[in-house]
N, C-alpha and C positions, 0 to 999 in steps of 0.2 A: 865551265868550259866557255873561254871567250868563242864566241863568233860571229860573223857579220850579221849572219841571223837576228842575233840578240841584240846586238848594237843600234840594226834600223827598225828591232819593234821592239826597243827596252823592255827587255827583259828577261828571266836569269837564267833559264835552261832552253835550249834550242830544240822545243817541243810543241806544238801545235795543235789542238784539239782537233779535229774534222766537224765542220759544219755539216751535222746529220736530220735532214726535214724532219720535221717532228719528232726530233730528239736532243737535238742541243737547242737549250733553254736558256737562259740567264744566269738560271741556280748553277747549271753544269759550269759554263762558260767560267761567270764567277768565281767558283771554287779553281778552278784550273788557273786563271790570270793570280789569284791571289796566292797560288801555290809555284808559281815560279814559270810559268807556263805563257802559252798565247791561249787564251778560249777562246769559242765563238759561238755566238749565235745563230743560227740558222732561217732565214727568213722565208726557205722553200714553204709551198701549200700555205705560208698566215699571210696574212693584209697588213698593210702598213700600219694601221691601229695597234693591234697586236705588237709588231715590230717596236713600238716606240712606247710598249708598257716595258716591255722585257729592258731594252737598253736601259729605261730606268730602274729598273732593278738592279740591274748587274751595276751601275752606278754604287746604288746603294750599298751593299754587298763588297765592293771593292773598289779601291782608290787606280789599281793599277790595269795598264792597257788590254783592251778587249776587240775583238774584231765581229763581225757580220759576215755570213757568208751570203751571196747573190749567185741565183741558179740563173743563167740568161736564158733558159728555157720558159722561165716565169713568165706569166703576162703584165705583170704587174711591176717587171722592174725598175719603170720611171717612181716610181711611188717609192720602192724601197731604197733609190739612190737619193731619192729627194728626202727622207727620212734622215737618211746616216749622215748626213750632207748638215741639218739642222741638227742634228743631237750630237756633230763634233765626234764621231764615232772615231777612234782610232785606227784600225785596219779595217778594209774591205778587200774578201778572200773572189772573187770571179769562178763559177766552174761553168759548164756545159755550152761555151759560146764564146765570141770575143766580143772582151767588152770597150776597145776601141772607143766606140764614141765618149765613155765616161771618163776617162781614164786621165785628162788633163781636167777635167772639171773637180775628181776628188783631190786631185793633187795641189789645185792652188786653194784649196780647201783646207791643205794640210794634214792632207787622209792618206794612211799608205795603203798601194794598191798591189797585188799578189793575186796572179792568176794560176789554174789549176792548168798543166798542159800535160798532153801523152804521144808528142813527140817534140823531137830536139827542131822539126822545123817551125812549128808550133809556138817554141820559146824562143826563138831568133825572133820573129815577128813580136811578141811581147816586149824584149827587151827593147825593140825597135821604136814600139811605145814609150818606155818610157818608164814601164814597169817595177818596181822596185826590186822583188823577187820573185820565182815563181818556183810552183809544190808542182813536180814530176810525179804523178800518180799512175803508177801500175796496174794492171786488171786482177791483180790479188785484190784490191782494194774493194770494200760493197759499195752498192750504190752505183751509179753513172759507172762505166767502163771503159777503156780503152781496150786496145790489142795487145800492147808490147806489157812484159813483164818490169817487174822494179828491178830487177836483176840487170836486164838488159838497160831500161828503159835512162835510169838514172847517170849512170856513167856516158851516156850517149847527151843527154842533156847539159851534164860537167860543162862535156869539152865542146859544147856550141856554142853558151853563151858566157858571158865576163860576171851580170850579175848572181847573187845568191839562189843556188837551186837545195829546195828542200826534198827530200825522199818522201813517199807516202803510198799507199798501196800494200794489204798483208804484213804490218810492223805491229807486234805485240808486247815484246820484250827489251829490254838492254840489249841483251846480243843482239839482237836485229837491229835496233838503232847504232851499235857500232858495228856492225855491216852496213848502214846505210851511208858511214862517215868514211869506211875503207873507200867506199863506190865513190867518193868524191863527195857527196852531199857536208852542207855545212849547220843540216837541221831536219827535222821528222815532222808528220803531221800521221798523229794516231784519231782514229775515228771508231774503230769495233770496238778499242781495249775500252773506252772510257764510259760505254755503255754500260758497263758490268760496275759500275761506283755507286755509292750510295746516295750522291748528288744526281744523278742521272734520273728524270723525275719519268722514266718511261714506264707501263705495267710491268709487273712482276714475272709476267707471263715472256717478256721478252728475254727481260735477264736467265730466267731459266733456261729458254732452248738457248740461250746463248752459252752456256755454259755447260751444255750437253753436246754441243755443235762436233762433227770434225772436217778438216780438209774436205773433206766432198760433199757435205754439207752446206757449203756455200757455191750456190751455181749458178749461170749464167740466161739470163731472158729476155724477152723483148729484144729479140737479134733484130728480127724483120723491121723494126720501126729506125733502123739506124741508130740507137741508142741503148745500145742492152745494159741490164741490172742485173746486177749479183745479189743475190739474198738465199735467207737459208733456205733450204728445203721444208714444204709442206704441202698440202692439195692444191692450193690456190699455183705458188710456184710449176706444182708437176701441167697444170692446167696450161698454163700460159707458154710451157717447152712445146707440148704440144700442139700451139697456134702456131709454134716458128715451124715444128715440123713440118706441119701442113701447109704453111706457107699463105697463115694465115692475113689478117690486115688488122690495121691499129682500130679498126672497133670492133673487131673482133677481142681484142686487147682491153678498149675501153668498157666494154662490157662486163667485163668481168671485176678490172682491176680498179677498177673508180673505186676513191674511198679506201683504197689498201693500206696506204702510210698510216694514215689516222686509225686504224680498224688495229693497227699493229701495234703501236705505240699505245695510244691514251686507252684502247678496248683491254685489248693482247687476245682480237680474236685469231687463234692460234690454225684457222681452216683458211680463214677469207684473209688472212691481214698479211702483208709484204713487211717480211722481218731482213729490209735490209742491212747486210752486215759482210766482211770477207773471209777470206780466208784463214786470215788470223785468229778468228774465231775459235779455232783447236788451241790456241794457246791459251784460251781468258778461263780460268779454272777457277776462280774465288770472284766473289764482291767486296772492294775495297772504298775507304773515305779517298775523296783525291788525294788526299795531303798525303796518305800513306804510300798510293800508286804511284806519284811521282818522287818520291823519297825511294822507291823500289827500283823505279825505271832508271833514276839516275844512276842510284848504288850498281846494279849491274852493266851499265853500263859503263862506267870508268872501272869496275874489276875486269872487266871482258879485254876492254882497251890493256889493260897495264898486263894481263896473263896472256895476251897476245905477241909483246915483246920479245920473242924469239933471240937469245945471245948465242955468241960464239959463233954464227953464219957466215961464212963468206962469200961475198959476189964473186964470181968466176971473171977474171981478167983478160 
């Protein structure tokens, strides 16, 4: 399926990996670009060192376009813009901030820039930059959160701005991705489904509850700090509701949840660890090779489109 999507980041399906902290790797990213996809790296919680073993990897690994995602919540963002900057990165994905300042510097660099927004006022401002496209992310979505839903959010984003908006937020399936394309979107960015692959180098321990996960299973916290997370349900999770309840404060937060990503992913301690993920997480029912997941996703997605075609209707005159 042509689209402008694919046209300004070459390449063949208008699909997106989600830049997930300590979870999209190189191995993941890789598999994904080489599989018709955009991967991405994720440079949340690593240091630039880190950062610039992995891009070599994913070099290795595949010939074709790869991106970096940059949390602007990081402290160390100049480091990892200076990184992607020297290693000729392909896309840079922006979430949790505006990235403004960088955003003519990766472009005459030859870097495409695509920022995460969760409203259409949001994306007016980006494209004002300069931006190339920008991933409409819903609070379905794990991880960093917004308000508005993908439902709402995405067709509100369509019709504010001129360039490419991508869907993202609670998308697991083909059907979903062609609801995302009914909504206007001309492209997906999936982050839960591709944790559950065999390239996904996270413990074992996540892929399971992920695969036991349902809708209410992925829940909302960290309200109080102005930034709430979605992640599944567990002690640590039930802990941290309870800080917003109380109307707690961010060390009250830091206290507890230091070291959670990392305790999730690389541990899979399944008490202390933050198993960020969305709500699409009731959908992911198997562990799949990339190659098979998005040979899947496409397939229903273009049968979902063509058994959609509705004949013999007519518009009332």
């Amino acid at each position: 399926m042509l689209s402008r999507v694919c046209e300004k980041l070459n390449i063949e399906y208008p699909i997106i990996q989600g830049g997930m902290a300590w979870v999209s790797t190189a191995k993941l990213a890789a598999a994904v670009s080489e599989n018709g996809g955009l991967g991405v790296i994720a440079s949340g919680g690593r240091d630039a060192k880190w950062l610039r073993e992995e891009i070599h990897k994913a070099k290795q690994l595949t010939s074709k376009p790869f991106g970096v995602n940059v949390m602007l919540l990081s402290q160390n963002v100049e480091e990892v813009v200076k990184v992607v900057i020297e290693e000729h990165v392909d896309v840079v994905i922006f979430g949790a901030g505006n990235p403004v300042k960088y955003v003519s510097l990766l472009k005459e660099n030859g870097i495409k820039v695509v920022s995460v927004v969760a409203s259409e006022f949001f994306a007016q401002r980006m494209e004002s930059y300069g931006i190339d496209l920008v991933v409409a992310e819903g609070n379905e979505a794990g991880g960093h959160v917004g308000n508005v839903s993908t439902m709402a959010l995405v067709p509100a984003v369509v019709a504010s701005v001129s360039i490419p908006v991508v869907a993202a937020g609670g998308i697991a399936t083909g059907k979903q991705i062609a609801a995302a394309f009914a909504l206007g979107a001309e492209g997906v960015q999936l982050g839960t489904r591709f944790i559950a692959t065999d390239e996904c180098e996270v413990h074992p321990n996540f892929k399971e509850k992920l695969l036991k996960a349902s809708t209410r299973d992925a829940v909302i916290t960290g309200r109080i700090t102005g930034h709430p997370v979605r992640v599944l349900r567990n002690p640590l999770a039930h802990e941290l509701i309870k800080i917003d309840e109380k109307c707690g404060t961010q060390e009250d937060i830091d206290r507890i949840a230091a070291g959670s990503l990392r305790a999730a992913a690389i541990e899979g301690d399944l008490k202390r660890g933050s198993f960020m993920a969305g709500q699409s997480a009731a959908m992911v029912n198997d562990v799949l090779p990339v190659k098979d997941l998005m040979k899947r996703l496409w397939k229903e997605t273009v049968e979902t489109m063509e058994n959609l075609k509705i004949k013999n209707v007519e518009v009332e005159r």
